[in-house]
DSSP file (Angstrom, degrees, kcal/mol; ACC not computed):
  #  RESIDUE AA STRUCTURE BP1 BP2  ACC     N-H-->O    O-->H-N    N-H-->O    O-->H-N    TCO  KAPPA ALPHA  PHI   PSI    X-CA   Y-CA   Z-CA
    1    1 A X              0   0    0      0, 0.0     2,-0.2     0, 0.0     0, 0.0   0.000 360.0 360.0 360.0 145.7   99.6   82.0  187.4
    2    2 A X        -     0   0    0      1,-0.1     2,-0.4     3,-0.0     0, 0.0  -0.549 360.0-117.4 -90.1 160.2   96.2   80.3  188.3
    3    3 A X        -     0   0    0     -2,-0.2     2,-0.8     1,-0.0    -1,-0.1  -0.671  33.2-112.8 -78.7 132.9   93.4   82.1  189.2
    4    4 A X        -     0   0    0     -2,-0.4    -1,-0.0     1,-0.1     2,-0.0  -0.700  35.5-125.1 -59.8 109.8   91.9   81.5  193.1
    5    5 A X        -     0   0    0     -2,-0.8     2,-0.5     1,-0.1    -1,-0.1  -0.156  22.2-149.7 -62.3 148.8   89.2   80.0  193.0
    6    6 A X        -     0   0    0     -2,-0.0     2,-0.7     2,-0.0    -1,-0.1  -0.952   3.0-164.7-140.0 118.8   85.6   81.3  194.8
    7    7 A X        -     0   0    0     -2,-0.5     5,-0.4     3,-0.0    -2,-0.0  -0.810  26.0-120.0-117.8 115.6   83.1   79.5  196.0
    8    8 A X    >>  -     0   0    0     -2,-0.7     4,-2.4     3,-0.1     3,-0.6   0.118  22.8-122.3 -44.2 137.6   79.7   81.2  196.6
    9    9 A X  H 3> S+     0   0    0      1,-0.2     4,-1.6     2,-0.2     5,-0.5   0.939 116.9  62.0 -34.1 -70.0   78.4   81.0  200.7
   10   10 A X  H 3> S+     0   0    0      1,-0.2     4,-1.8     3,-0.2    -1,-0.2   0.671 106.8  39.2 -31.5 -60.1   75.4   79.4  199.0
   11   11 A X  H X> S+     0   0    0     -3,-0.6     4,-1.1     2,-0.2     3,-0.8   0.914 109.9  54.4 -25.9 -78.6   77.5   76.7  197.8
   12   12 A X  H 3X S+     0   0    0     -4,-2.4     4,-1.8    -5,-0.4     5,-0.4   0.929 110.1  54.6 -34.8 -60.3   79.9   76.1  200.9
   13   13 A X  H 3X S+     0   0    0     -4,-1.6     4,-3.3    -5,-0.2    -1,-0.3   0.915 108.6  44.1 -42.4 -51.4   76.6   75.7  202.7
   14   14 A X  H <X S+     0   0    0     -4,-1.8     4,-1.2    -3,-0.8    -2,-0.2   0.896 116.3  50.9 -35.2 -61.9   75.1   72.8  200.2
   15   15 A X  H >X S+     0   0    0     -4,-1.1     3,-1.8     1,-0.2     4,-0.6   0.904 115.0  40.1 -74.7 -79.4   78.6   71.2  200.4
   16   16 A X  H >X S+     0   0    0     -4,-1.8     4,-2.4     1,-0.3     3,-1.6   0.756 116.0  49.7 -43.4 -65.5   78.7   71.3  204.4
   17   17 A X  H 3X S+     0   0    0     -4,-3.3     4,-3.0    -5,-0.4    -1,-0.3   0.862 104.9  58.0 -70.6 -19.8   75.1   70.3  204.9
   18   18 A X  H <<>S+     0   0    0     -3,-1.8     5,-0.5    -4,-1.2     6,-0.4   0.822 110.7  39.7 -44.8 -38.0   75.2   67.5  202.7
   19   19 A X  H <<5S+     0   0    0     -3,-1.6     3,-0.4    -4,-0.6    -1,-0.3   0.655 116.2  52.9-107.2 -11.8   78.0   65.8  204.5
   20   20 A X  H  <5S+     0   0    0     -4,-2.4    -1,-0.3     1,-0.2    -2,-0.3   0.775 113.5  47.7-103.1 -26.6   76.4   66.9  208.1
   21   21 A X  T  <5S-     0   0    0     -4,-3.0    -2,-0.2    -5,-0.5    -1,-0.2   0.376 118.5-120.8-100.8  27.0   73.5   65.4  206.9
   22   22 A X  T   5S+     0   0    0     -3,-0.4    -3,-0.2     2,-0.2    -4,-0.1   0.103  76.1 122.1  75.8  -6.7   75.2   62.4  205.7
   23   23 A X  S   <S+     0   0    0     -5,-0.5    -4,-0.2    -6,-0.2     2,-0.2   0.638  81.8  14.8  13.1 -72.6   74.2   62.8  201.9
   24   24 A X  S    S-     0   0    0     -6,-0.4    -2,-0.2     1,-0.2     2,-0.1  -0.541  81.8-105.5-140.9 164.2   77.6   62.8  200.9
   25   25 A X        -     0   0    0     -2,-0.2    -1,-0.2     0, 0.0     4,-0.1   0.068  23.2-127.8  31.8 140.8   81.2   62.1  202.1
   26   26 A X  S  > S+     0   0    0      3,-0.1     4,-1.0     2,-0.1     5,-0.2   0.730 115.9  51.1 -94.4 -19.9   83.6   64.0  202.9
   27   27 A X  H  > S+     0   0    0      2,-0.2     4,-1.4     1,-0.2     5,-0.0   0.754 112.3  45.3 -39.4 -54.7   85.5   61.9  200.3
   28   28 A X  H  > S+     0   0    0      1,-0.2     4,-3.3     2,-0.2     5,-0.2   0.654 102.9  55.3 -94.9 -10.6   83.2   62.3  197.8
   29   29 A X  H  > S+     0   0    0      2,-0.2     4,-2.7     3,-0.2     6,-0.6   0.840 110.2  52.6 -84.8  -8.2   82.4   65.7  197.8
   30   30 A X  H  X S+     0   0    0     -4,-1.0     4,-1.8     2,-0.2    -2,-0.2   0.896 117.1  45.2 -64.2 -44.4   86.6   66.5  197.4
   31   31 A X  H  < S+     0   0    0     -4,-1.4    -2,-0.2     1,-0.2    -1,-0.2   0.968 114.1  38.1 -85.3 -23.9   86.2   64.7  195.1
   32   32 A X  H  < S+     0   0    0     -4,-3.3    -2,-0.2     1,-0.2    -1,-0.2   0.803 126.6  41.4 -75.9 -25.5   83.0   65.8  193.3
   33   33 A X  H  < S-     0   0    0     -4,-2.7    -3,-0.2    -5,-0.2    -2,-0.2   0.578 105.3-120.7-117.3   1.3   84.0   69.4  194.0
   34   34 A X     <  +     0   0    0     -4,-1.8    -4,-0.2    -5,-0.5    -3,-0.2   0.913  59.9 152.3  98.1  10.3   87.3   69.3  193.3
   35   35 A X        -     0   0    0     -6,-0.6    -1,-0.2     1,-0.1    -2,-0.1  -0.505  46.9-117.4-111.4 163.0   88.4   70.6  197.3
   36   36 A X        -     0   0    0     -2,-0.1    -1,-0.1     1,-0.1     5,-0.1  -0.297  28.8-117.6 -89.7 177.6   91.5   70.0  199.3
   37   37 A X  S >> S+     0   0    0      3,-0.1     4,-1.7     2,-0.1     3,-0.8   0.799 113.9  52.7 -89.4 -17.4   90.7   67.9  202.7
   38   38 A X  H 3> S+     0   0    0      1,-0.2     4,-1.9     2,-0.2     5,-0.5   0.960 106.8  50.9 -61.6 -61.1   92.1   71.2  204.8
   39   39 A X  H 34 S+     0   0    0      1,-0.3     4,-0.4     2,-0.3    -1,-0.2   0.699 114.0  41.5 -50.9 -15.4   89.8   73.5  203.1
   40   40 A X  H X4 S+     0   0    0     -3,-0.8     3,-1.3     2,-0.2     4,-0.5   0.910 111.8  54.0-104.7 -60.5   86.7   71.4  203.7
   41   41 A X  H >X S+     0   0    0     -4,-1.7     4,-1.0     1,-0.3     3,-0.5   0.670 108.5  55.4 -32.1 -39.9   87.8   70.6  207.4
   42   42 A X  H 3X S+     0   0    0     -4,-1.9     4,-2.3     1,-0.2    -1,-0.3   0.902 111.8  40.1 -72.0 -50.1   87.9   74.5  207.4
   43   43 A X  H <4 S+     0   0    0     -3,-1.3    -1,-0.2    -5,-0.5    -2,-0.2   0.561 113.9  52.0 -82.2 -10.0   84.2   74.9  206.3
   44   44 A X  H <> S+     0   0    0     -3,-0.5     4,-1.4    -4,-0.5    -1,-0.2   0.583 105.3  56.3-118.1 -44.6   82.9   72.2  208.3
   45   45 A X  H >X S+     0   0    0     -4,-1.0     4,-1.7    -5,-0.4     3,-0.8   0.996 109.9  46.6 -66.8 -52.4   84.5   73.6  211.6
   46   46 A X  H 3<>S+     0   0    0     -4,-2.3     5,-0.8     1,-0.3     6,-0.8   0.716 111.2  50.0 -96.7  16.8   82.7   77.0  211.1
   47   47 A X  H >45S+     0   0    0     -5,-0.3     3,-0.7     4,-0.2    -1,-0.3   0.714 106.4  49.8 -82.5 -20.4   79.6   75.7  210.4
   48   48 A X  H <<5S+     0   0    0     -4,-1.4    -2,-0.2    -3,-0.8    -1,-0.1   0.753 105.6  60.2 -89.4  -6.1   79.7   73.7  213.2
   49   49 A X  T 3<5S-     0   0    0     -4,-1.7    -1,-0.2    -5,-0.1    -3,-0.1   0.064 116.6-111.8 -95.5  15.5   80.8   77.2  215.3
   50   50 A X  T X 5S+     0   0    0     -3,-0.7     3,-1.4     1,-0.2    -3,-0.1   0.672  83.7 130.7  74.1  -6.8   77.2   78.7  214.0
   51   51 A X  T 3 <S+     0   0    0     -5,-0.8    -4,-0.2     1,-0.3    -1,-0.2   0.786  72.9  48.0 -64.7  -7.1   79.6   81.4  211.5
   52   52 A X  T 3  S+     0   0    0     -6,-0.8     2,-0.4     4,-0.1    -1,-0.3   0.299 102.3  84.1-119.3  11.2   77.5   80.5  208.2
   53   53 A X  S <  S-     0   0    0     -3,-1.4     3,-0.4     2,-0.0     4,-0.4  -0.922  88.0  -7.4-111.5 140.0   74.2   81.0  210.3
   54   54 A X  S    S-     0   0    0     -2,-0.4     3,-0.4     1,-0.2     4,-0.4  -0.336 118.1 -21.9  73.9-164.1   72.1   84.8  211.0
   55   55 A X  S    S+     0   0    0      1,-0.3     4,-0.3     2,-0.2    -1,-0.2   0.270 127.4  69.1 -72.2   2.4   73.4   88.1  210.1
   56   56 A X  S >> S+     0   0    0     -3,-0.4     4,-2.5     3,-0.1     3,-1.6   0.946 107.2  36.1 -47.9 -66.2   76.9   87.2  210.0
   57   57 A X  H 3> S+     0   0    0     -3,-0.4     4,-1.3    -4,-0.4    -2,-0.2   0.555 107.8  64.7 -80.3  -0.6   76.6   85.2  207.2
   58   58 A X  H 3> S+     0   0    0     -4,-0.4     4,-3.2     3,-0.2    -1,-0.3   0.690 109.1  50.8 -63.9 -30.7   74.0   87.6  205.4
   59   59 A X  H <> S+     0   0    0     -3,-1.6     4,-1.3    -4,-0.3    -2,-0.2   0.996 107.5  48.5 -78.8 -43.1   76.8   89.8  205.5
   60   60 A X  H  X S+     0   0    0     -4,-2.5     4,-4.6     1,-0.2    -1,-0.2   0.947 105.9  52.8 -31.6 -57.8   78.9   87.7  204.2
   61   61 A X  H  X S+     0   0    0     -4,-1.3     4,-1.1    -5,-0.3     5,-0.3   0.995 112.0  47.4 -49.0 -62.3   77.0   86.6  201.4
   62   62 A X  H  < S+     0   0    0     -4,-3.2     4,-0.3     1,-0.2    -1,-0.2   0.709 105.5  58.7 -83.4   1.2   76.4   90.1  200.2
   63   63 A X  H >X S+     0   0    0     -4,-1.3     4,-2.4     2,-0.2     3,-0.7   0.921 108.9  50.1 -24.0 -73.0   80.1   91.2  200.6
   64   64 A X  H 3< S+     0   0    0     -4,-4.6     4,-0.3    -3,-0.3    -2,-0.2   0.706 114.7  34.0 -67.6 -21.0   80.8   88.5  198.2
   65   65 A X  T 3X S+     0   0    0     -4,-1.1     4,-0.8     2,-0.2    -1,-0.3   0.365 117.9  58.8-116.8  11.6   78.6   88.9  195.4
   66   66 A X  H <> S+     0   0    0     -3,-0.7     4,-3.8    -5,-0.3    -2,-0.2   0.845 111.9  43.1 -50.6 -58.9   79.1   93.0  196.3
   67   67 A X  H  X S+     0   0    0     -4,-2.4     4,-2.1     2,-0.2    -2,-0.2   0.710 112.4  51.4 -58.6 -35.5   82.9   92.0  195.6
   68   68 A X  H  > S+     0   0    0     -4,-0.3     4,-1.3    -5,-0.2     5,-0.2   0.969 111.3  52.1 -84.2 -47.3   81.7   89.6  192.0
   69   69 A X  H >X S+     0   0    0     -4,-0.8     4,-3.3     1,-0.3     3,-2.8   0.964 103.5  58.8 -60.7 -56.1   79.6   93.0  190.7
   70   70 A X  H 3< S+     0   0    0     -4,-3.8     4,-0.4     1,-0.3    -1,-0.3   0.880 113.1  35.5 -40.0 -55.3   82.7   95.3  191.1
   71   71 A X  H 3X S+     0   0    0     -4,-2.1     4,-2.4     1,-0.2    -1,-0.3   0.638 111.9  53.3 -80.0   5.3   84.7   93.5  189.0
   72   72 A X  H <X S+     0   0    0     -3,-2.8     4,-3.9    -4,-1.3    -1,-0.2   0.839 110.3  53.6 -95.1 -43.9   82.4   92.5  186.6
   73   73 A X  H  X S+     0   0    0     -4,-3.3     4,-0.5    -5,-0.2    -2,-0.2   0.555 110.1  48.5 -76.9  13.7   81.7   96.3  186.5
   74   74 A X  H  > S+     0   0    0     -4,-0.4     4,-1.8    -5,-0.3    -2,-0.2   0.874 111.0  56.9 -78.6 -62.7   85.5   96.8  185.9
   75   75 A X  H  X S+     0   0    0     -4,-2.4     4,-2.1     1,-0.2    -2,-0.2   0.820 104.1  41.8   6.7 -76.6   85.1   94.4  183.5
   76   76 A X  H  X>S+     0   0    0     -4,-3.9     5,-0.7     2,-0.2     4,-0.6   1.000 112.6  57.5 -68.5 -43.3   82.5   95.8  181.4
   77   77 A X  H  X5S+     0   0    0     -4,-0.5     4,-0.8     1,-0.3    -2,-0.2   0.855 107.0  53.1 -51.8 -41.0   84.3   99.5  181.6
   78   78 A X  H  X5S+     0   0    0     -4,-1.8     4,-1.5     2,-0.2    -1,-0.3   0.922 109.7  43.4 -41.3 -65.8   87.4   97.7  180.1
   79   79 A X  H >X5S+     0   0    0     -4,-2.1     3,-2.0     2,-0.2     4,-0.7   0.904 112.1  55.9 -80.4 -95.7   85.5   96.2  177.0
   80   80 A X  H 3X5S+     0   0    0     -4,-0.6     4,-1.2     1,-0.3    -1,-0.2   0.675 109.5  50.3 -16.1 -40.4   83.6   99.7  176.4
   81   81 A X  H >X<S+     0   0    0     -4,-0.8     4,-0.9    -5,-0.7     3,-0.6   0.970 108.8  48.6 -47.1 -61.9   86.8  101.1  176.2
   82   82 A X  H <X S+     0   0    0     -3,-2.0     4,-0.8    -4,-1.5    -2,-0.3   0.492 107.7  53.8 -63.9 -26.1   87.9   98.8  174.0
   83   83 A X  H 3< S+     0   0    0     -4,-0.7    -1,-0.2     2,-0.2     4,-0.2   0.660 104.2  53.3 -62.3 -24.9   85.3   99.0  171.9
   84   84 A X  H <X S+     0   0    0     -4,-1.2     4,-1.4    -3,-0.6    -2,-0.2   0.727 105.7  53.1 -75.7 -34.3   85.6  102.4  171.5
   85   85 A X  H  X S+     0   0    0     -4,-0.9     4,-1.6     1,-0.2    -2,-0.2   0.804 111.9  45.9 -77.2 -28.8   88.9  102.4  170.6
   86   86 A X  H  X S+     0   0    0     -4,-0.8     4,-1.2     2,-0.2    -1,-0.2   0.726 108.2  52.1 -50.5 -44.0   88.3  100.0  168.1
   87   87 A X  H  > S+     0   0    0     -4,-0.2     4,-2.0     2,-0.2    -2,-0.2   0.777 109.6  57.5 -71.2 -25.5   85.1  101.7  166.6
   88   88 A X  H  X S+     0   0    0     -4,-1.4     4,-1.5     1,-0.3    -2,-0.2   0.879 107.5  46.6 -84.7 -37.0   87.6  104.7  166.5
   89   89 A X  H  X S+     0   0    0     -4,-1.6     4,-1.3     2,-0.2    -1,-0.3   0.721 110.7  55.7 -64.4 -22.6   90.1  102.7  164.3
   90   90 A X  H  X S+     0   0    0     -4,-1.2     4,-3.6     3,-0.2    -2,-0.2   0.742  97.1  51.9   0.6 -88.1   87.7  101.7  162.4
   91   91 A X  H  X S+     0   0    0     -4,-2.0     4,-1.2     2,-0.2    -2,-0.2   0.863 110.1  55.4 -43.0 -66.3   86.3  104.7  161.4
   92   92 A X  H  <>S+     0   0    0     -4,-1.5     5,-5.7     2,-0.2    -2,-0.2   0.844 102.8  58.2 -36.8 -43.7   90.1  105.8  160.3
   93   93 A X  H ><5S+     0   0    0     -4,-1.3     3,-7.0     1,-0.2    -2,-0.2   0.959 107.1  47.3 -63.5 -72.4   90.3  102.9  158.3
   94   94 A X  H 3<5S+     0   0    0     -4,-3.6    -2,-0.2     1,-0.3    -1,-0.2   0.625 110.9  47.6 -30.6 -36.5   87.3  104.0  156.4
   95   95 A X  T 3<5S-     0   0    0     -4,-1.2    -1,-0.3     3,-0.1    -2,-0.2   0.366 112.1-115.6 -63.9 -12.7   88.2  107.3  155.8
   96   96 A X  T < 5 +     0   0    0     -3,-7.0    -3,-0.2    -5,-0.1    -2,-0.1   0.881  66.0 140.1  61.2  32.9   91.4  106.4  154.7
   97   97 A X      < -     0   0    0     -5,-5.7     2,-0.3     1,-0.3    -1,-0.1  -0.079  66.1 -59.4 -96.4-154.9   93.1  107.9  157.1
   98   98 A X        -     0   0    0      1,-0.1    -1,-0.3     2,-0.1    -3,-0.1  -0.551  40.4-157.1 -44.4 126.7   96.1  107.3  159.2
   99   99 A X        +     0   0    0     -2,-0.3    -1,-0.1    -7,-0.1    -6,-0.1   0.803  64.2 100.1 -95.0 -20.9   95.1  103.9  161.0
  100  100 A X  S    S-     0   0    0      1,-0.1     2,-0.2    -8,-0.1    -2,-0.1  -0.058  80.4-107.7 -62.8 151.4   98.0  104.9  164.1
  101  101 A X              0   0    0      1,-0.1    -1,-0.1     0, 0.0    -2,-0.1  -0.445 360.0 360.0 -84.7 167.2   96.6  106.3  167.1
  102  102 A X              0   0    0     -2,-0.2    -1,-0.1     0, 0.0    -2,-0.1   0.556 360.0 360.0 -82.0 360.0   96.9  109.6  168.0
């Protein structure tokens, strides 16, 4: 299964103002970023409805990278884990002990 892909506010904004300030394409940023045409038609409509501008979109913004830190601190708890469990075989091995877990 593929992963969904996430594109930071900061981004979407870049993308958006480029092409409202004629920069870019809408052509070539799909193609330079890789976007479907709904999904940019989506982003271009609520910028032009003011959603990416004031404390809406402050909230947004810190939602999402609220959202990036959780999992990145599930993330790390997972590999700590794993390390430990590792260190712990490890250890067994050295001793000569039983390498199976308990």
């Amino acid at each position: 299964m593929t992963q969904k892909r996430q594109f930071s506010p900061q981004l979407k904004l870049d993308i958006v103002t480029a092409i409202r300030t004629g920069k870019i394409g809408r052509r070539e940023a799909q193609r330079r970023y890789l976007l479907s045409a709904n999904l940019l038609h989506c982003w271009l409509a609520k910028y032009d409805n003011g959603e990416w501008t004031g404390a809406r979109a402050t909230a947004r913004t810190v939602r999402f990278y609220e959202r990036k830190i959780w999992a990145l601190e599930r993330k790390i708890l997972a590999l700590t884990e794993e390390n430990r469990r590792l260190r712990e075989d490890l250890e067994l091995a050295t001793l000569g002990g039983p390498t199976e877990r308990r």
